[in-house]
C-alpha positions as CSV (number, residue, x, y, z in Angstrom):
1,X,16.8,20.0,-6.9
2,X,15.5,16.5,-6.8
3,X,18.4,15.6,-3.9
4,X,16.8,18.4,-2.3
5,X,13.3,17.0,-2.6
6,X,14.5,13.6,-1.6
7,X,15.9,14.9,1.4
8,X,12.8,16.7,2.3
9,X,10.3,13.6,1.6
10,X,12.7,11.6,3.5
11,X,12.7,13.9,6.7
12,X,9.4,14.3,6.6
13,X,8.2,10.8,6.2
14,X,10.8,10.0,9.3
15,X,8.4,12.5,11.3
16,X,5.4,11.2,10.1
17,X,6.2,7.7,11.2
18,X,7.4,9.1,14.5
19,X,4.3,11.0,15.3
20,X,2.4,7.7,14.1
21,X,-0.3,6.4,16.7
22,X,1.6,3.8,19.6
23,X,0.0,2.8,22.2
24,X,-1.6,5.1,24.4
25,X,-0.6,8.0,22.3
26,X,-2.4,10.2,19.6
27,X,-0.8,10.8,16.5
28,X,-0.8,14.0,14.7
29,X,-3.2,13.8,11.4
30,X,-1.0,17.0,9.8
31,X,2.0,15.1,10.1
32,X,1.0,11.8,9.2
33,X,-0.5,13.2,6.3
34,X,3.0,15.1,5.1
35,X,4.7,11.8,5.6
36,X,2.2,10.3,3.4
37,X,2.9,12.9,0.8
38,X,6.2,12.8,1.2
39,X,6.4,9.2,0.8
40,X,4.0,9.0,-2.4
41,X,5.9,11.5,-3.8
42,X,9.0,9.8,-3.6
43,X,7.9,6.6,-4.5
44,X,6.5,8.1,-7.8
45,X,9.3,10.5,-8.1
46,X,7.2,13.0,-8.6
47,X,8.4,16.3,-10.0
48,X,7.8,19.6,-8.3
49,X,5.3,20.8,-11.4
50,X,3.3,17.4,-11.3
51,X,3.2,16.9,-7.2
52,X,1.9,20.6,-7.5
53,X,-1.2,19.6,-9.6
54,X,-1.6,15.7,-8.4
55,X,-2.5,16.3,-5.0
56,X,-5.5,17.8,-5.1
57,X,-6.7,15.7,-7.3
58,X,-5.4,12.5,-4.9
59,X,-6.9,14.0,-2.1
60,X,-10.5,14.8,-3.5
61,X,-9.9,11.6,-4.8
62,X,-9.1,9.9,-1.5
63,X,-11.7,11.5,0.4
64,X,-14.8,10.9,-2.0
65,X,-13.6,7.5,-2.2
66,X,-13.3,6.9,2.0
67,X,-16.9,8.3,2.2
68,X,-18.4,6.2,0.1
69,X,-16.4,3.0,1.5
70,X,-17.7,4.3,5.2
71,X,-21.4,4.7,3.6
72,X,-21.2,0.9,1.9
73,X,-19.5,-0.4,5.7
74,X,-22.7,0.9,7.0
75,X,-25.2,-0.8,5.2
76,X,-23.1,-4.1,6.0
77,X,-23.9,-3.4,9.4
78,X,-26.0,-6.4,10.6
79,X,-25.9,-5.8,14.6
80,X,-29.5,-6.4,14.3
81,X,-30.4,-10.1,13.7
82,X,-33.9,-9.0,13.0
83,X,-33.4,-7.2,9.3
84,X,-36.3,-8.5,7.1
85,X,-35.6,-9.6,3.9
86,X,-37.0,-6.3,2.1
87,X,-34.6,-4.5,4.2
88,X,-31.3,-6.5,3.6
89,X,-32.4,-6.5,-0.2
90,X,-32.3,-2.9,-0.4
91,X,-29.3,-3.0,1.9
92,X,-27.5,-5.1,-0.9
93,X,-28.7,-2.9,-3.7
94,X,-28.0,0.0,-2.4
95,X,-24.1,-1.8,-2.2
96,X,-23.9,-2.4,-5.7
97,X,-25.0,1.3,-6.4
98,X,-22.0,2.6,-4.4
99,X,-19.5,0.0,-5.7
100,X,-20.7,1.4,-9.3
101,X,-20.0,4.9,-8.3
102,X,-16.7,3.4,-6.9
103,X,-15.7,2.8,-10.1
104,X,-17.0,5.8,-11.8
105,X,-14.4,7.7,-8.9
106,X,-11.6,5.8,-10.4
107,X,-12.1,6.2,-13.9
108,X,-12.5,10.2,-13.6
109,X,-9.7,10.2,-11.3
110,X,-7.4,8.5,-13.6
111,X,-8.7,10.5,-16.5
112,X,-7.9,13.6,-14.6
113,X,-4.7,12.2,-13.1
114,X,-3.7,11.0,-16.5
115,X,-2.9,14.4,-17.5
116,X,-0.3,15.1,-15.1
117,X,1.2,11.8,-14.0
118,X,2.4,8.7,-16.0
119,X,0.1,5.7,-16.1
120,X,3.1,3.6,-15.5
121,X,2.8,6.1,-11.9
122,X,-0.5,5.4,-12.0
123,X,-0.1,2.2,-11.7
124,X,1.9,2.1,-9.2
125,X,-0.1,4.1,-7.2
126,X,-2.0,2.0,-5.2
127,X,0.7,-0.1,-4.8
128,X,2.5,2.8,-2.9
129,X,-0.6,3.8,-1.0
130,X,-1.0,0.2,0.2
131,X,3.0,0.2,1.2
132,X,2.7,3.6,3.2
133,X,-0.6,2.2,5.6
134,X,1.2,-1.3,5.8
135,X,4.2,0.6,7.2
136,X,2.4,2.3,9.9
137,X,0.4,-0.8,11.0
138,X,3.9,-2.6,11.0
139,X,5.5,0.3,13.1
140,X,2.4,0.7,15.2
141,X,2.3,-3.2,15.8
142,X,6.1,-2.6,17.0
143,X,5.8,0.0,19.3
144,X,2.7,-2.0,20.8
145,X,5.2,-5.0,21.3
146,X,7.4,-2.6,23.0
């Protein structure tokens, strides 16, 4: 069974990759995201049973945390040279808000996470995650050399 799963990540994170974005082309965001599965789950040797319950936690994970990354990005935003003081206060507190309920993501996540994963593979996790994106900017910097 876990050949057969191997096998599968492994084929799918080859597709993934291949659909990735080159230059010129658009990539395909359901099979980039299977190659992403497919390559955490290896990584964390994930069992059927716990890959089952731990993406959907990931994902809600993932996408809470993006959209409150993109919200903080936005109140960086200093285009205009012309914010007052007032403004760029707020702008600063309203940061430290968001990084606080940053944090309050994470520790939920892992307490929920914790119950079907490891914490060594919790651990590890970001690791992976960081390994999988610095893959595809290494194979999209490639095929842009190409």
């Amino acid at each position: 069974m876990k050949k057969y799963i191997l096998t599968l990540s492994i084929l799918l994170l080859t597709l993934g990759f291949s659909f990735a974005q080159r230059t010129g082309e658009r990539y395909d965001p359901e099979k980039l995201q299977a190659a992403r599965i497919a390559f955490i789950t290896t990584r964390l040797d994930l069992t059927p049973s716990q890959a089952e319950k731990f993406w959907p936690l990931y994902n809600r994970f993932s996408d809470t945390r993006g959209n409150s990354l993109r919200e903080m990005s936005k109140l960086s935003d200093t285009k205009s040279s012309e914010i007052s003081e007032v403004d760029a206060k707020k702008r600063v507190e309203n940061r430290l808000v968001i990084q606080r309920r940053l944090i309050e993501e994470e520790q939920s996540f892992i307490a929920d996470v914790s119950k079907v994963i490891s914490y060594n593979q919790i651990l590890k996790l970001n690791g992976i995650s960081r390994d999988f994106t610095r893959q595809l900017y290494q194979r999209q910097r490639r095929g842009n050399q190409n």
